[in-house]
C-alpha positions, 0 to 999 in steps of 0.5 A: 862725688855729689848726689841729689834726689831727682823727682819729677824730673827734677833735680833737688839740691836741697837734699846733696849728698856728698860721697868719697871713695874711703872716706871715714870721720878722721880723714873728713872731719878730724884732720882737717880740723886739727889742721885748722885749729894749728892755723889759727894758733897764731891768730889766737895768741894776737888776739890775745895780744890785741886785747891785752893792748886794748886794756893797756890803752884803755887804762892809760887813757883813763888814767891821762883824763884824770890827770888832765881833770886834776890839772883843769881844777888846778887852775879853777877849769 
């Protein structure tokens, strides 16, 4: 249930409070974030991957212009 101070008849939703029947911190903060936190698991570990493949690429890129460089003096490029 939501509730919001009413003042001069007017409702202000600025100030909502939201009420729940037995709510306590473990049921409205803890396991949802728990259930969160294993959800994003595994796009966590592709990120990770993700990076891992940026440094690659970036590196072999790097590496390919220097060659190509190397090449291009070679021939007085």
């Amino acid at each position: 249930m939501t509730v919001a101070p009413v003042k001069d008849g007017v409702v202000d939703y600025s100030q909502l409070t939201i009420a729940y029947a037995g709510a306590d911190k473990e049921s409205l903060y803890t396991k949802p974030v728990e259930k969160l936190n294993e959800q994003l698991k595994p796009l966590k570990q592709l990120k990770e991957e993700l990076a891992d493949f940026d440094r690659e690429f970036d590196k072999r890129i790097k590496q390919r212009i220097a060659d190509d460089q190397e090449l291009a003096g070679e021939f007085g490029l």
